[in-house]
N, C-alpha and C positions, 0 to 999 in steps of 0.2 A: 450810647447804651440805651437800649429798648426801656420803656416802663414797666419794671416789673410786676406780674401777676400776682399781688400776694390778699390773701385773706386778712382781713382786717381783726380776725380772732387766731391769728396763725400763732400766736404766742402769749400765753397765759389768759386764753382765753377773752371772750365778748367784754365790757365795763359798762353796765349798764348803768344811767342817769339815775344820781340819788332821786328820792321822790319824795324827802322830808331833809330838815337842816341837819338833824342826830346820823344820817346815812351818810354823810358827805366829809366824815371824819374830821372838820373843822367844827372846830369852838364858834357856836352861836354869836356872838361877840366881833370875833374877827369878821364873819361875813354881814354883822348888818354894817360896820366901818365903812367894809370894801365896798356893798352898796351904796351907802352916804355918800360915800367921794366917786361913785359911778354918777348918780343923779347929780348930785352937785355941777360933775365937768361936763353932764351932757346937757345940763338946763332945763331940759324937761323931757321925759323920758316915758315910755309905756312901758309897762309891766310885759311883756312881751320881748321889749327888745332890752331890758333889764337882764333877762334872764339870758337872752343871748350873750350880751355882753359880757356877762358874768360865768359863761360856759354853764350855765345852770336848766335845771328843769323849771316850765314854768310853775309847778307849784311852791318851789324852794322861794323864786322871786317872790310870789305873792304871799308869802308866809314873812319873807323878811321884808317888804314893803308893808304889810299890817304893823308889824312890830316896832317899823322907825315914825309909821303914823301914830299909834299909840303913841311912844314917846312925844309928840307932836316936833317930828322935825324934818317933815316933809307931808305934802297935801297934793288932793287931786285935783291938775288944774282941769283936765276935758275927761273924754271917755271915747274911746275909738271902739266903737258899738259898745261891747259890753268890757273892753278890756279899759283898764284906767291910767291916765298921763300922769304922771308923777312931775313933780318941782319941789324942790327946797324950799321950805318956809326962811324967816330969819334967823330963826335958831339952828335950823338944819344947816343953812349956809353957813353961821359959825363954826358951829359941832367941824362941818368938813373942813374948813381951810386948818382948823386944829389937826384934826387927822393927818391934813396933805405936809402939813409942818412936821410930821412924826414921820412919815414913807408917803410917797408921790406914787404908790403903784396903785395901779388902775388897767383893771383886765381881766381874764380868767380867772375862777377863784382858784388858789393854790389849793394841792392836795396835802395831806399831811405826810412827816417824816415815817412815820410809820407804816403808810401805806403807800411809800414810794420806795421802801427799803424792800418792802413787800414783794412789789411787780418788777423789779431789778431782779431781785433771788429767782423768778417762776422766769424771767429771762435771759437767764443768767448765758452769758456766750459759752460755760463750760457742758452745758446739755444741748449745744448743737451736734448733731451728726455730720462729720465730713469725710467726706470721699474721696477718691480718686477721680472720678470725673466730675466733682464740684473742684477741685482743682486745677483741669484741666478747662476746664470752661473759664475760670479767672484767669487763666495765664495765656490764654490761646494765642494772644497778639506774638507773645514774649517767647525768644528759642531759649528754652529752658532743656538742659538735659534731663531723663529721667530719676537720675540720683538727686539734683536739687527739689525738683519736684514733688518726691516722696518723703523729702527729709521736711519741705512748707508744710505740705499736707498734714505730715505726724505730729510738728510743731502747733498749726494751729487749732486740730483738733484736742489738742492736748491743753489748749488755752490758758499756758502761758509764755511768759515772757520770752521774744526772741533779740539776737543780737544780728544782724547781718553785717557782713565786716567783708572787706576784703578793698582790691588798689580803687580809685576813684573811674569812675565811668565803666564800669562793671555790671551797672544795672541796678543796683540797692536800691535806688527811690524809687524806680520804677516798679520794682517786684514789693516794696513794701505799701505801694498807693494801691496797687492791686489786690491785696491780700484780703481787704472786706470784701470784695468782690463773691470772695467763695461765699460766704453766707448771703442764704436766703431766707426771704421772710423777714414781715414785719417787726418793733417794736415800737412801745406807747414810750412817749417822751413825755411828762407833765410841763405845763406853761410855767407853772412855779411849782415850789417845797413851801412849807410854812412850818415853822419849829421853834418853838418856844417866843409866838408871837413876830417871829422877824420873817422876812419875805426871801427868797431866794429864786431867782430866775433861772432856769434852765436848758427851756425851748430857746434854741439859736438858729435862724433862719440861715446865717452864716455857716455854717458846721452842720445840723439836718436836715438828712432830705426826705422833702416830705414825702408820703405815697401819695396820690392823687386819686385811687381805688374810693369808689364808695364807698362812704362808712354809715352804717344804720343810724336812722334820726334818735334812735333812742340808745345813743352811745354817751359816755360821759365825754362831754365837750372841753373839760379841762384839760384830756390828756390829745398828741398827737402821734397819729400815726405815721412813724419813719422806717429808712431803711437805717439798720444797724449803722450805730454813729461812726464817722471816721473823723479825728482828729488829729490835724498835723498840725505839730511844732517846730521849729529849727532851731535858730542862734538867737533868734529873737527870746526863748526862754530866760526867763529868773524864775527864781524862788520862791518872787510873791505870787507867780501864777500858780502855783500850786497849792492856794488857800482862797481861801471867800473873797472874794472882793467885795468891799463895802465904797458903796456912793454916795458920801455924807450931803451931797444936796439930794437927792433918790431917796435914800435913809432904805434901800435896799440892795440884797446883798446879788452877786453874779455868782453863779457855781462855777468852781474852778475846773480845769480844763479836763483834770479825769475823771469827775463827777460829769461832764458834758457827755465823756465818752463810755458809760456804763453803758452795757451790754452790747458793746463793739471793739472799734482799735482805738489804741493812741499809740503814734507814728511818731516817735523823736527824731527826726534827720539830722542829718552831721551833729550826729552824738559826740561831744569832746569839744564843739568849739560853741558850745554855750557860753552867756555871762557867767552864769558859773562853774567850775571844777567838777568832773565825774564822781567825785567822790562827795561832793555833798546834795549833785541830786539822789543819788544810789541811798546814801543814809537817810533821806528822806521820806524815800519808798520801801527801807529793808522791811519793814511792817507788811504794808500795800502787798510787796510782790510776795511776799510768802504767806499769807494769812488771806488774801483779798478782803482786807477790811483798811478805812485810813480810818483819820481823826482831824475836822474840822473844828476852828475855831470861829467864836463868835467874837465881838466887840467886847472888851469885859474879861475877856479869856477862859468864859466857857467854853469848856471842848464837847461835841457828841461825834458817837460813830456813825461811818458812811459806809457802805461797801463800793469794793473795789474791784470793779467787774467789768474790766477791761483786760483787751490782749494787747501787752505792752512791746511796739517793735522798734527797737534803734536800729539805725540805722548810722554807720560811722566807718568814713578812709582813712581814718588815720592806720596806723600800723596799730597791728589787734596787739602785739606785745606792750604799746605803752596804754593800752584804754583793756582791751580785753584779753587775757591770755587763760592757757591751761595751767600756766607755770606762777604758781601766786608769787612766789620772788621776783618775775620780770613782770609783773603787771604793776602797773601805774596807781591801781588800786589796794595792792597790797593784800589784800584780804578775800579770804576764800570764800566766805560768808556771801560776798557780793554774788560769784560766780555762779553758784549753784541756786541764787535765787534768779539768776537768769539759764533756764536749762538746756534753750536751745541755741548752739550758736554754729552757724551757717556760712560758711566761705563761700563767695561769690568771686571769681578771678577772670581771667582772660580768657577770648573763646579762642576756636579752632580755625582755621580755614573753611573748610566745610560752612562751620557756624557762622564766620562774618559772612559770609558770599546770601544766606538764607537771610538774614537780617536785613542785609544790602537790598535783596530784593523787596522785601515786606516794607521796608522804605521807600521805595521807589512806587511800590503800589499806592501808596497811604498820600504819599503828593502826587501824586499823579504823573510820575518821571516814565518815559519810555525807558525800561531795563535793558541794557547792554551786560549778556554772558561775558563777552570778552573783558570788556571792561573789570566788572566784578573778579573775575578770576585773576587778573593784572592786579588789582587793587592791595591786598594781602600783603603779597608778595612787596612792592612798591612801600607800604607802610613799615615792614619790618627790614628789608633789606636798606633802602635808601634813604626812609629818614630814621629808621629803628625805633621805631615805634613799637611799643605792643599793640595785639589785637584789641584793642579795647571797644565792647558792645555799643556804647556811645557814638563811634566815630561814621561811619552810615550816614543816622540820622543829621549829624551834626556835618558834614559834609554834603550830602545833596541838600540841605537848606541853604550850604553858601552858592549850590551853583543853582538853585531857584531865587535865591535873591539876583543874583545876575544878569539872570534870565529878566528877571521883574526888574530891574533898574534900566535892561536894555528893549524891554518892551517886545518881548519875543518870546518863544514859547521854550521852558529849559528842555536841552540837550543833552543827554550823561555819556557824552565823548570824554577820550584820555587828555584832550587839553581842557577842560572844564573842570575833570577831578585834579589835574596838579595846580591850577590858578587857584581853587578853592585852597588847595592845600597849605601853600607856599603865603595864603592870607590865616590859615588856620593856625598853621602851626610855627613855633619861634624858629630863627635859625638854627638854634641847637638842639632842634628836634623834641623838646618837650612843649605839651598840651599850652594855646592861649589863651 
């Protein structure tokens, strides 16, 4: 995927570098600490790269470097021309190792809760415009017919909650990893949160990706600019990911996985074979999904609000009747409530003839297999008559990779002959004709 073109004020506008400590919506307090324990681990530090460190303007550093000198708990060791080296005196070096015993973070100064609740809202994914050809452009790879198409498209301009359901190898992960796709345009991610004193990390290098776009020297360097987050879960989900994560030697907290994903997706895959039951991630979120607001806990069991500004897509093979139905009696969840706080829900099933043979080829282009029509058109036919198989969108991909391994194990270049696809097969599939 190309790097996208986007403006670095494309979404709630420019954030221009505080240029006093009262602008930077943090408590004077907190940020001379988080300097203390910047100097402290750096050893000896200029005011200059203080302030980088700190995502800070350089007058904010020199304002909180005066202030820890006053207190006498750090001194100038040099001067790099006119700019001044900062060290810890003795007492400074105390003061910090106190601090680092209370929270180890060291970094960008956190924004406050309030002003990240802020720039979520003015980003919110429910004031994107989407299109028809913003969805044609995300799904281009993927033979989509026009009715599924128009039904994503309505779904995710409508930003919320979709359910994609239908038999396994259907396409559901693929069309729901695609689905950030449609949006364009930046958002600002904060390095941290800061809230009632406690630290909360946000920026995930793992899960953001960042723009690489120039961003103006006189931008606030605490926040980063990304593309619309995408966060995928599977079966590795529990419970507790859906709360603060607190790291008692850190003594700071991780933001939970839909607070990662404000003002993008969060992707549940094989929804139903979670550690836990459908029905108690669903109670978890009956709030979240219908209100877009949760309720995080802190250490102590204060709770404050978060918004909840994500498009939430499961994605799940199981049979929609025991995880998701129209029918609240034959649903597994029992309760209607659940249903309609998920509005859109999306069958994806078996393609055509037609449809496998166009996938078949787009497969072939993508590894580099010379396409055989014949073949292709045999294929179909071959899968449903003789091993009875359905059409399943999966099978393609998932068959010329066994006859390019082949290829690769024999040291030659792959071939998509009729004896290539039935060896792949006859390894792919059980003798009793189901998927292995």
């Amino acid at each position: 995927m190309s790097e996208p073109m986007i403006s670095p004020h494309h979404n709630g506008g420019p954030l221009s570098v505080p240029d006093a400590i009262e602008h930077t919506g943090i408590r004077r307090s907190v940020l001379e600490d988080l300097a203390l324990k910047t100097i402290y681990v750096e050893g000896e530090v200029s005011v200059r790269v203080l302030a980088d460190k700190m995502g800070l303007g350089f007058e904010v550093a020199d304002d909180l470097f005066q202030r820890l000198r006053k207190r006498k708990l750090c001194d100038v060791a040099a001067l790099d021309g006119l700019v001044p080296r900062i060290t810890p005196n003795g007492l400074g070096a105390a003061r910090a190792m106190e601090l680092l015993a209370i929270n180890q973070y060291v970094g960008p100064a956190p924004v406050s809760l309030e002003t990240y609740v802020h720039r979520v809202r003015e980003q919110s994914v429910a004031q994107v415009e989407v299109g028809a050809a913003d969805v044609d452009r995300a799904f281009e790879q993927l033979i989509l017919g026009p009715e599924i198409r128009k039904q994503l498209g309505i779904a995710i301009l409508a930003a919320r909650s979709i359910v994609l359901y239908g038999p396994a190898g259907t396409g559901k992960t693929a069309i729901a990893e695609r689905i950030p796709d449609v949006y364009q345009g930046g958002v600002w991610i904060p390095y941290a949160v800061e809230h009632d004193s406690q630290i909360i990390t946000v920026y995930d290098p793992t899960v953001h990706r960042r723009i690489k776009s120039a961003v103006p020297i006189n931008n606030d360097r605490r926040w980063v600019l990304c593309e619309r987050p995408r966060v995928t879960v599977g079966g590795e989900l529990t419970i507790e990911m859906l709360d603060l994560q607190y790291n008692p030697s850190s003594g700071v907290y991780v933001a939970p996985l839909q607070m990662k994903a404000n003002n993008g997706v969060l992707i549940v895959d094989d929804f139903g074979r979670q550690r836990i039951p459908p029905e108690a991630l669903l109670n978890r979120w009956i709030v979240p999904l219908d209100r877009k607001i949760d309720f995080l806990t802190l250490r102590g069991g204060k709770k404050f609000e978060m918004p909840f500004d994500c498009l939430v897509v499961f994605s799940t093979n199981l049979d929609a009747a025991g995880v998701f139905s129209l029918d609240p009696d034959a649903s597994a969840l029992n309760d209607d409530a659940f249903l309609r706080r998920i509005p859109n829900k999306i069958r994806l099933d078996y393609v055509t003839s037609d449809e496998f043979q166009q996938i078949f080829r787009g497969v072939c282009a993508q590894f580099g297999v010379p396409f055989d029509a014949t073949v292709a058109e045999r294929f179909p036919a071959y899968l449903s008559t003789d091993l009875k198989q359905p059409l399943r969108p999966c099978y393609p991909r998932d068959i010329v990779q066994h006859v390019c391994w082949e290829a690769q194990f024999e040291k030659r270049a792959p071939v998509l002959d009729w004896e290539a696809i039935t060896r792949a097969c006859r390894t792919y599939f059980l003798s009793s004709g189901t998927v292995g």
